[in-house]
Phi, psi and omega in degrees: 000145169281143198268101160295358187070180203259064184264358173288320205310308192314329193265359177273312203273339142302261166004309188268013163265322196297321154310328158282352181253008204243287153343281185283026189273116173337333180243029162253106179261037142151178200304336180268056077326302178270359162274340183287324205295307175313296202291336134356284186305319187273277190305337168296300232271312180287338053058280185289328158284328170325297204262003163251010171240329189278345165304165171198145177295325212262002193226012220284171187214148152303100176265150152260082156330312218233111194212201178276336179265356135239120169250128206217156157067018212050021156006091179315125162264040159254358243225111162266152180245153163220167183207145202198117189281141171243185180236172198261325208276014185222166192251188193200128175249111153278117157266157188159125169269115185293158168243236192236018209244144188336282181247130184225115180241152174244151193212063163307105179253161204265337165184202202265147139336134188232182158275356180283357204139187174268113186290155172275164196281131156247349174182091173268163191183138171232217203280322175321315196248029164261114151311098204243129167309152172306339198258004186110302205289156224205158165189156189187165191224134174252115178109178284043111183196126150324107179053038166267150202235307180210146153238121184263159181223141182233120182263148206207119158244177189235337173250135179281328195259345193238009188263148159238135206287164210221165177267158182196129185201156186222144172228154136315070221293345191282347220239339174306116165086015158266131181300159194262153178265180186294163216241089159318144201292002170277326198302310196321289187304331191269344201260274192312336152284003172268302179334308169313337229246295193287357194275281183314330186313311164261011180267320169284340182261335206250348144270006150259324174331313173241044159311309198281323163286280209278313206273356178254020160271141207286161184266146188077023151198173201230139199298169148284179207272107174228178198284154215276149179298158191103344171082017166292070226283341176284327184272150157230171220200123175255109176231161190206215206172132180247171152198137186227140170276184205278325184264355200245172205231191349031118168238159190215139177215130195227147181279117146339118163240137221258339198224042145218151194265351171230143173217148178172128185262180183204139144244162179245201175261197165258013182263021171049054170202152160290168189278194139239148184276358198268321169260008170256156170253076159238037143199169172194136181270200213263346183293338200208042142238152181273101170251178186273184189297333177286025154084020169238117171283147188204131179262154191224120171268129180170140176300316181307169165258126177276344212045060154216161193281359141226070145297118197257116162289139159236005156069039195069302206332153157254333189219180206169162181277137146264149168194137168285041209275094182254136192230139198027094157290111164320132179301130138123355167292135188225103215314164129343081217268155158310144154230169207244152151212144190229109180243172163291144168284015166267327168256026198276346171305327199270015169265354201212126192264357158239165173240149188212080159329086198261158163268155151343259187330310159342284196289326176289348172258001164270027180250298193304299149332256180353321203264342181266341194274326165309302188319290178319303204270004159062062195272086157197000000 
C-alpha cells in the first residue's frame, strides 16, 4: 500500500486547539461547565465534518448541522435548519413541498458567520413570496449572484405536536446528470483542512457572538422587539441575559400576539446554544404556553420548580442568553414588547396576578410530548 501521509493531522491539531479554547472560555466555574462545553465541542467537530466532507460545489445538497446533538448559535428548538454552500457564477432550482408548520424562510448570504460579525444578507424570502400549488409542491431559481456563499433555510414551528415538516432539495442546473469523478487524495486531504478550519471557526466565533448583541444589554432585562440581526426579515427578536441566584425566579412577561403565526421565548447556556429542549422545558411557543386572562404570558425562569405551567429550567445555570422570537407579523404590527422582574423565589406568587398550576404528572408528559415531537421531527 502507498504511504499516503498524514492527511488527518490539520483537523487533530485542530480539535486540540478548540478544546483549548473551550477550557479557557471565561465563564467556566467548575466541572459541569466544562463537561457541558466538551459535550459542546463533540457537536461542532460533528458539524464541521459534515459540512466539509458532505458537501460539493457541483453538487449541492441540503446538510442539517445544527440540531439537539450540535448545537450553535443560539439554535431556535423550533427551527429545522439546512444549509447549502453555493458558487456565485451558477444558477440553482429549489423544489419542495411546503408542509404545515408556521414558517419556511430562505436566506442567501455572503459568507458563514465569523467572530468578525455578522455576514451580509443578499437576499432573504420566505414561502409568501413562493408560488405554491394546490398539492403543496413549490419551485423557484437561485443565481447567478454576486458573492453568494451560502443558503440557508429555516423551517420553523409553532405546535410541536400537530405540524409537518415539509420536503426540500436543490439541484445545480449545469451539473444535473453529470456523474460526480472518484475522489483524489488532495481533495480528501484538502476536506480535513477545511474542517479543521470550520472546526475553530466556529468555535471562536459563536464565543464571540455575544458579545456584538446580547452581553452589552445590562443584565436581567430584555430589548424591545426589532428585527433580528442577520437580515432575517420575517422575524422580530427580544434578547437579554439572565443571572440568578439559587433563590431567586425571573418573570417575564409579554402579551400573547394574535397577528403572528410564531412567538416563542428560549434560554441557553453561555456556550451561546440551547439547552436542552427535548427533555427539559427551556422553551416554549404561544402554542405551548399558557396564557393568562388579561392576554399575557409569563414565563417564570428559575432553578427551583415553581410548579407552573410555564416554567423556563435553567439547569442549574445562574446566568445564560434570553430570546424572544416573532415570525410573519401582520404588516405594519409591532408585538408587544417584554417586561423583567427578578423576585425571591420565595415570593414569586406575589409576581403573578394569575396562576396556571401543573402536577408533577402534568409536567412529565408534556416532557413526554417534547420528546415524541423531537423525534417526529428527527433533528439529527
Amino acid at each position: 500500500m502507498t504511504d499516503t501521509g498524514d492527511v488527518t493531522a490539520p483537523f487533530r491539531e485542530a480539535v486540540e486547539r478548540a478544546e483549548g479554547l473551550i477550557r479557557a472560555a471565561p465563564f467556566i466555574r467548575g466541572q459541569a461547565d466544562l463537561y457541558e462545553g466538551l459535550d459542546y465541542l463533540a457537536g461542532r467537530i460533528r458539524a464541521s465534518l459534515q459540512l466539509a466532507f458532505d458537501h460539493d460545489l457541483a453538487r449541492p445538497l441540503f446538510i442539517n448541522s445544527t440540531h439537539q446533538f450540535s448545537r450553535q448559535g443560539l439554535d431556535n428548538p423550533d427551527a429545522v435548519y439546512f444549509h447549502c454552500y453555493l458558487t456565485e457564477d451558477a444558477e440553482y432550482v429549489v423544489r419542495g413541498r411546503r408542509g404545515s408548520t408556521a414558517d419556511l424562510s430562505f436566506q442567501v448570504m455572503a459568507d458563514g458567520y465569523s467572530a468578525g460579525g455578522v455576514p451580509a444578507s443578499l437576499m432573504a424570502f420566505d414561502d409568501r413570496d413562493l408560488e405554491i400549488a394546490e398539492d403543496g409542491t413549490f419551485e423557484f431559481s437561485i443565481g447567478p449572484l454576486a458573492g453568494a456563499k451560502t443558503l440557508i433555510v429555516r423551517e420553523v414551528f409553532n405546535d410541536w405536536d400537530s405540524e409537518e415538516r415539509g420536503t426540500l432539495w436543490i439541484e445545480r442546473t449545469d451539473m444535473v446528470g453529470v456523474p460526480a469523478p472518484a475522489k483524489p487524495l488532495s481533495r480528501i486531504a484538502r476536506q480535513y483542512d477545511v474542517a479543521g478550519r470550520l472546526l475553530t471557526g466556529s468555535v471562536e466565533t459563536w464565543l464571540a457572538f455575544p458579545h456584538f448583541f446580547m452581553w452589552k444589554e445590562p443584565v436581567n432585562t430584555l430589548t424591545a422587539p426589532a428585527s433580528t440581526p442577520g437580515g432575517l426579515t420575517s422575524q422580530m427578536s427580544s434578547i437579554g441575559h439572565y443571572e440568578l441566584a439559587d433563590d431567586e425566579a425571573m418573570v417575564v412577561s409579554v402579551p400573547e400576539c394574535e397577528d403572528c403565526a410564531y412567538q416563542a421565548i428560549q434560554i441557553g447556556s453561555d456556550w451561546y446554544a440551547s439547552t436542552d429542549y427535548e427533555t427539559h422545558q427551556t422553551s416554549l411557543t404561544k402554542a405551548q404556553a399558557v396564557s393568562d386572562p388579561d392576554g399575557v404570558m409569563r414565563f417564570v425562569i428559575s432553578r427551583q420548580d415553581p410548579g407552573l405551567a410555564n416554567w423556563l429550567e435553567t439547569l442549574d445555570h445562574r446566568t445564560g442568553p434570553i430570546m424572544l422570537r416573532w415570525q410573519r407579523l401582520a404588516a405594519g404590527v409591532t408585538p408587544g414588547g417584554p417586561t423583567v422582574e427578578v423576585v425571591p423565589f420565595d415570593e414569586l406568587p406575589k409576581a403573578l396576578p394569575f396562576h396556571s398550576p401543573i402536577t408533577p404528572d402534568e409536567y412529565a408528559a408534556r416532557i413526554a410530548a417534547r420528546q415524541r415531537s423531537v423525534a417526529r421531527r428527527m433533528l439529527s
